[in-house]
ZABA-973884 format. One record per residue (C-alpha): x, y, z; residue in three letters. Coordinates in steps of 0.05 Angstrom, whole numbers, plus 5000, padded with zeros to 4 digits. Layout:
XYZAla
...
***
This chain:
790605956622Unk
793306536588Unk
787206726552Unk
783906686616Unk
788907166645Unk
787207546583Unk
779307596605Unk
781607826666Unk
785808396648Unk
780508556597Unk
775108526653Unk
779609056695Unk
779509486643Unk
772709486638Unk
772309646706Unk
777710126710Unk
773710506654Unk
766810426697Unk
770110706754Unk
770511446719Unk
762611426723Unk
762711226791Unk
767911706827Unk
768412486833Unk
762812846799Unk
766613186750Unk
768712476723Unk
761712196729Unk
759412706687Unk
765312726633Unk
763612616563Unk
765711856538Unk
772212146502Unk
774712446564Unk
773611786602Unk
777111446551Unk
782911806548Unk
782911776630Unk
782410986627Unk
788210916571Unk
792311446617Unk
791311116671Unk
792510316646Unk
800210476626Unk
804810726570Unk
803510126520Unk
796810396528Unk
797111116524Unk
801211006457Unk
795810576432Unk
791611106447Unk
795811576405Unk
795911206347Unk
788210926350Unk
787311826341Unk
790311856279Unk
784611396246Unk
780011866244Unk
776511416194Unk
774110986232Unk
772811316305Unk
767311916319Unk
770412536322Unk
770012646399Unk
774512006408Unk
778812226352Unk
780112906383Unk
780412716457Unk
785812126445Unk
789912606398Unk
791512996470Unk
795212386493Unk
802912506511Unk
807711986546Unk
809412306608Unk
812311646624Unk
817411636691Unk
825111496659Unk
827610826681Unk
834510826723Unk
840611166687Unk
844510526704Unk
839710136660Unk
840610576612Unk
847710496614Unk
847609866620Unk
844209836554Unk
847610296514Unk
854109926527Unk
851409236515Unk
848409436455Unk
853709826423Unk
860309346454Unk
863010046478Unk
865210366551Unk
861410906564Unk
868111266594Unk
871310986532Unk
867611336474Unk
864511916514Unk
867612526559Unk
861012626597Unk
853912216600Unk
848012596635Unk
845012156681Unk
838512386677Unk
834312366618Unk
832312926578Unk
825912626545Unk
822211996568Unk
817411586532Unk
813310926534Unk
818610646481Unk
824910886504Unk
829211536534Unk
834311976506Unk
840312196543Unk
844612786527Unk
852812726526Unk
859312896489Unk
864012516442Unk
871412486461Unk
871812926399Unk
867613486437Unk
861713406387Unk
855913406427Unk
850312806418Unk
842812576440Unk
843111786455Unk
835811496444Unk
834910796490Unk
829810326487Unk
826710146549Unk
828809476586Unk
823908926573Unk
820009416522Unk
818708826483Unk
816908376527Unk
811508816555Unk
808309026478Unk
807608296466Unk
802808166526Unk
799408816519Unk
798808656442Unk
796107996465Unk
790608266497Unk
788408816455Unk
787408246392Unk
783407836443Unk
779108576463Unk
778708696392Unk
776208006375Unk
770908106425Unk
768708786398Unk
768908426331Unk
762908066349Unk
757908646368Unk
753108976325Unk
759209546315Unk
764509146312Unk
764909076239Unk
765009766218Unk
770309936267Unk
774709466245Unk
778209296309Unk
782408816283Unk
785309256224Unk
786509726285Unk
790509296330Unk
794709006270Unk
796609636254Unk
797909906320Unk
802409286318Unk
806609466254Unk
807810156279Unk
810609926337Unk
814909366306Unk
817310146273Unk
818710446333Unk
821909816376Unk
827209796316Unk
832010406317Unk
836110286260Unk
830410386220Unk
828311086246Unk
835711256245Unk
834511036160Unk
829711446160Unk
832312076196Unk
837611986142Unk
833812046086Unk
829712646111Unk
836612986127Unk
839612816044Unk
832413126026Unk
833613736047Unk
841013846051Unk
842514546045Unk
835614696056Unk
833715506089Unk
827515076121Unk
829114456156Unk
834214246199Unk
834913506212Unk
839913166255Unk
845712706231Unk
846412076254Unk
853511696279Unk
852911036244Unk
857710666286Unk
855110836345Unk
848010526329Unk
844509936342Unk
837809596332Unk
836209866407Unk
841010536419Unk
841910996363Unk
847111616372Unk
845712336340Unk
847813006324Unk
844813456392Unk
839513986370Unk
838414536400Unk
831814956399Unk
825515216429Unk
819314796422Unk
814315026369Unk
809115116417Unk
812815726454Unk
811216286409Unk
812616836454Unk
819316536466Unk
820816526395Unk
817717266382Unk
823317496446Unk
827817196405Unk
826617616338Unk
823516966300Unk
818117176242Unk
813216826259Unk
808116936207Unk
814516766160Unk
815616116206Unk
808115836190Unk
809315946113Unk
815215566118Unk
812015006153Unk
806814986098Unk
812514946045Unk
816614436084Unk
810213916087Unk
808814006017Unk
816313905993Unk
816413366035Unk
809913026002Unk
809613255925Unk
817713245922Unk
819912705962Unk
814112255976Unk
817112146038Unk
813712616099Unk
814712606174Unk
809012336202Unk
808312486273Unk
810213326266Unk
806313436336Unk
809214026384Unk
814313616420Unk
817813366356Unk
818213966324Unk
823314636352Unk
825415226323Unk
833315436312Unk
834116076354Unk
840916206342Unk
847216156292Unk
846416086228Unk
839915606222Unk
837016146265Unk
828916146250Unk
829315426218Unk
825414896237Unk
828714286278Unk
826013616261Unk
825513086322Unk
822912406334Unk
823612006262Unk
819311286277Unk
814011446242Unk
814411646171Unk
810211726110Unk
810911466035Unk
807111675979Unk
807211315914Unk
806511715844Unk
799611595839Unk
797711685908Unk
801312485894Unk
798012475830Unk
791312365866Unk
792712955914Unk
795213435882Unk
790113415828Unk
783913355887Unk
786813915928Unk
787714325852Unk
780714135837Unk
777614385912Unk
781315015900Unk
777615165832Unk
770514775859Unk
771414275800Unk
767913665842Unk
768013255773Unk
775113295771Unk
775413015847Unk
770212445831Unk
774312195766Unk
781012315805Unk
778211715850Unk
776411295792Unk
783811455757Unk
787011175823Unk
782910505830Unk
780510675884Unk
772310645872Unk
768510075845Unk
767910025772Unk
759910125770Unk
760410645811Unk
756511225771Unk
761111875774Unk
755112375767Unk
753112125841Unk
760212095867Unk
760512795834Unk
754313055869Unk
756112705939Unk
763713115941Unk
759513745918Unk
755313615984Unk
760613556025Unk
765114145996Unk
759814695975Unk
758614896053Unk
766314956069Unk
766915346008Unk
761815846045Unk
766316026099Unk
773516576083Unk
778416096054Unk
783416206116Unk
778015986156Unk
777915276115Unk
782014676126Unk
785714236096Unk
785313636142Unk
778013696162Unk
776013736088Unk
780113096067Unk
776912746131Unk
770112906108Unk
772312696036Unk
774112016063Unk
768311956105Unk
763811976046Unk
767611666008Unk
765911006053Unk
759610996027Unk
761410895953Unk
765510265984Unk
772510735972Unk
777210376010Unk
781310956039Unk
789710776025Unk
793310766099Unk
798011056080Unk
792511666056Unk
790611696132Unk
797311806158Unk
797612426115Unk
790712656133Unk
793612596204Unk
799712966198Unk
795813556157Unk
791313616213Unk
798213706259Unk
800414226210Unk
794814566199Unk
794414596276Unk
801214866281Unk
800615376231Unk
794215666256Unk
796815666322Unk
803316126296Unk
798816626252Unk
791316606255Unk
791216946189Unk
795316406149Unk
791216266085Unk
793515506075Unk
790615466010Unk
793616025989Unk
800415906011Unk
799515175977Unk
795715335905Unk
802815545873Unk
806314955898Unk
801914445872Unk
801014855810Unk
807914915797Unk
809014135821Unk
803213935768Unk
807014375709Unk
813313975719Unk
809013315716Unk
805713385643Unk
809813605582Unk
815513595541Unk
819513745606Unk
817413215646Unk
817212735588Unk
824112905575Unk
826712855647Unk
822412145642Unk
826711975583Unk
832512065615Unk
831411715671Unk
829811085642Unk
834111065587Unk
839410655620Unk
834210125639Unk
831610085559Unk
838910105541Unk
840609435567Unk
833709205540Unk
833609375465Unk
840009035449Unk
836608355455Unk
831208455408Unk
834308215347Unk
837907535379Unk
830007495403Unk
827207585337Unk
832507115302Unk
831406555355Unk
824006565337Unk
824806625265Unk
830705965266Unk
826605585311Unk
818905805275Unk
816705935344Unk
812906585320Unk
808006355384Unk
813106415432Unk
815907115404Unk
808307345408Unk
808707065490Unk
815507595502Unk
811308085460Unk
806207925512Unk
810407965572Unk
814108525554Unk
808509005544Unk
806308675617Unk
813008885643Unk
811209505622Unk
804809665646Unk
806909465707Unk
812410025716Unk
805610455707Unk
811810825666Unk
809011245598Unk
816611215577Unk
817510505586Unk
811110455541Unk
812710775488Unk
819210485490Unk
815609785491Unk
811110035430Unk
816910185393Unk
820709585398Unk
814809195382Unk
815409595313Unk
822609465306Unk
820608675321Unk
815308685268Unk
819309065214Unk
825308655220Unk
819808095210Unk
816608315147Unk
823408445114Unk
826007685131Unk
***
C-alpha cells in the first residue's frame, strides 16, 4: 500500500511539473531548468533542499540544471514560537524564563530544517538558538522514501545509469542525517572557530555547550551585514577589493591548512563585521555542511592547480595517476593531451577572466571518460569554489584568483618537501615510534629462543604493512631501519 501511495505522489509530481507547460505562457515557454526549479519550489521544503544539494553535483547534471537549482533558497514560513519553545525546553530540560532574560518570539531565519531565534542569557551575553522543526524527521523519511522509489524508476531508462540517481538520493540522505543532528554542526563550528583563533580574517561563533542538544544548539549572536550588500559595506568604510582577497586567503587556509573547509559559503551564510574591533572581517554562519580533505586529496590540488598555472598538463595527468584515481592502463600521453584540450582555450582568455571552479568542473567532466571516479568529497570543494569564486567576483570584478592563490599554494608546497617538512614529520611521529622500537629486541629474542625465524619474517611483514598504510615517509624509514637493527642483532647472535 505504501509503495502505491508512493506511485501516486510520484505521479503528482509528474503532473505538477507538466502543469508549467500547460499554464501562463511565460511558463509554457520556460527552459526545462526553470520548470524544474518551479516544480521543486513549489512541492515543499524537503524538496527545495533536495534541490539545493542535487546543484552541487555538477558532475553528473547538464549545466542548465546545475545552475538553475543552485538559485534555490528556503523561504520556508517559521512554525509557531510556542513550538519552538516548546522544543527548546524539552530538549535542553531548561525554563525558558529560567536560563534566559528575553526570547524573541519571532524567528530571525527560517529554513526547511529548522529556525533560529535570537535572545539573551541571564548573564546579558546575547545568543542565536537554532531549532529543528517539529516532526522534521518524520517528514524526510517519507519524502526520502519516495525519491529512492523515483530514482529507482529513473534507474531503469536509457539515462538512468549515467546519472546515477541512486548515488544521488543516498547522498542527499547522508547530508541530511548532517543537518537533522545539531551537535554535530555545533562540532564542527568548533573546530572552524580553534582553526582560526586569533585570526584578522574569520570570525566564527562560539558555541554554549550546556545549552546544546542533538535538536537545539545555543551560540554566541553575530552581528553583520550580509556579503551580498556591497554598497552597505562600502557606506560603512569596508575595503572591499581587500575583503575579496581575504576571502580567497580564508578558503585556501581553510583547505591546504586545515583540510577542513566550510562547505556551503553561499550569501546568506556568510556577513561581514561592520563594527568594533573585527570590523571588515568575515562572519561565518550556518556550519552543517562541511568539507574534509585528506593529505593526498591536498596533495592532488595543490600540485593540479600549480601545474594549470605554469600549463604543465603532464604534471596534471600523472597527478591523477599518483592519487589512484585513474585506471592502471590508462596511457598518460592521452590523459595528457585530453587536459591540454580542455585547458589550452581557458588559457586564451586574461587570467582574471578564468575560473577556478569552471576549470576543475571541466577537469572532472573529462576525466569521466578515462573511467576517473571523481572523490565526493572533490565535488563538495568544486562546489564551494564556484561559491567563492562567485563571491569574490561579485566584490571586485578585477580580482585575479590565480594570482591571489599562486603564492599560497607555492609557499604551502615548500613547507611540504624538504628537510623542513621532514623534520616537522619527524617530530610528529616520534612519540608513536617511541613506544614501538623498544619491543624489537624481546621480538627478535622470542624468535631466535623459539627458531621461529618464519614468524619474525610475518611481523617483518606486518610491520612494513602497518607502515604503508600510514601512507607516512617517516614511519617508513623508521620501519626500514628497524628492520636493520632486527637483522644486525641477527647476524651477530
Amino acid at each position: 500500500m505504501s509503495k502505491l501511495l508512493r506511485l501516486a505522489r510520484i505521479f503528482a509530481i509528474g503532473l505538477r511539473f507538466g502543469l508549467y507547460d500547460l499554464g501562463a505562457d511565460s511558463r509554457r515557454h520556460a527552459p526545462r531548468a526553470v520548470r524544474l526549479r518551479q516544480a521543486l519550489e513549489a512541492l515543499g521544503p524537503i524538496f527545495v533542499k533536495f534541490g539545493q544539494i542535487l546543484s552541487t553535483r555538477r558532475d553528473l547534471l547538464p549545466l542548465d540544471v546545475a545552475d538553475e537549482l543552485a538559485k534555490l533558497q528556503d523561504r520556508v514560513p517559521p512554525f509557531p514560537p510556542e513550538l519552538a519553545a516548546a522544543e527548546i525546553e524539552r530538549s535542553l530540560g531548561i525554563r525558558i524564563e529560567d536560563v534566559f532574560t528575553s526570547f524573541q518570539r519571532e524567528a530571525q531565519a527560517s529554513a526547511s530544517i529548522a529556525q533560529v531565534h535570537f535572545a539573551t542569557l541571564k548573564d546579558g551575553r546575547e545568543v542565536a538558538i537554532k531549532v529543528l522543526r517539529p516532526g522534521v524527521e518524520k517528514a524526510i523519511a517519507r519524502d526520502l522514501a519516495l525519491l529512492e522509489t523515483l530514482a529507482g524508476l529513473i534507474d531503469r531508462t536509457r539515462d538512468g545509469k549515467r546519472l546515477r540517481p541512486r548515488e544521488v538520493v543516498a547522498e542527499f540522505a547522508r547530508h541530511l542525517d548532517e543537518e537533522l543532528d545539531l551537535m554535530r554542526e555545533a562540532a564542527n563550528a568548533s573546530q572552524l572557530r580553534r582553526n582560526f583563533a586569533g585570526s584578522p580574517l574569520l570570525a566564527v561563533p562560539e558555541m554554549h555547550w550546556d545549552l546544546c542538544s542533538q535538536r537545539v544548539i545555543v551560540m554566541e549572536r553575530m552581528r553583520g551585514v550580509p556579503i551580498s550588500q556591497i554598497r552597505v559595506l562600502r557606506e560603512n568604510g569596508i575595503d572591499i577589493p581587500a575583503l575579496a582577497r581575504a576571502g580567497v586567503e580564508i578558503f585556501f587556509t581553510q583547505v591546504f591548512r586545515d583540510g577542513f573547509f566550510h562547505a556551503d559559503m553561499h550569501p546568506g551564510n556568510i556577513f561581514v563585521s561592520v563594527e568594533g574591533e573585527t570590523k571588515g572581517r568575515y562572519v561565518a554562519l550556518d556550519f552543517g555542511i562541511v568539507g574534509t580533505l585528506s593529505d593526498v586529496d591536498k596533495s592532488y590540488l595543490a600540485h593540479n592547480f600549480l601545474a594549470f598555472l605554469n600549463r604543465d598538463y603532464r604534471r596534471v595527468a600523472l597527478a591523477h595517476l599518483e592519487a589512484g584515481w585513474v585506471p592502471p592502463g590508462t596511457r598518460v600521453d592521452e590523459f595528457e593531451a585530453a587536459i591540454r584540450a580542455v585547458c589550452e582555450p581557458i588559457f586564451a582568455r586574461p587570467l582574471r577572466d578564468i575560473y577556478f571552479g569552471k576549470l576543475l568542473l571541466r577537469l572532472f567532466q573529462t576525466s569521466r571518460r578515462f573511467n576517473v571516479q571523481i572523490q565526493p568529497q572533490l565535488v563538495l570543494l568544486q562546489k564551494t569554489l564556484l561559491n567563492i569564486e562567485g563571491l569574490g567576483r561579485d566584490l571586485d570584478p578585477e580580482l585575479d584568483l590565480w594570482r591571489t592563490a599562486k603564492p599560497y599554494l607555492e609557499r604551502w608546497m615548500s613547507e611540504q618537501v624538504g628537510w623542513r617538512a621532514l623534520l616537522r614529520t619527524l617530530r610528529n611521529e616520534a612519540p608513536y615510534w617511541a613506544t614501538r622500537l623498544p619491543e624489537l629486541p624481546r621480538l627478535v629474542h622470542r624468535a631466535l629462543a623459539d627458531d621461529r625465524l618464519g614468524e619474525l619474517r610475518e611481523s617483518l611483514d606486518r610491520l612494513a604493512d602497518e607502515s604503508a598504510r600510514r601512507n607516512d615517509l617517516t614511519a617508513f624509514i623508521s620501519a626500514l631501519l628497524a628492520v636493520a637493527v632486527i637483522v644486525a642483532l641477527v647476524s651477530l647472535l
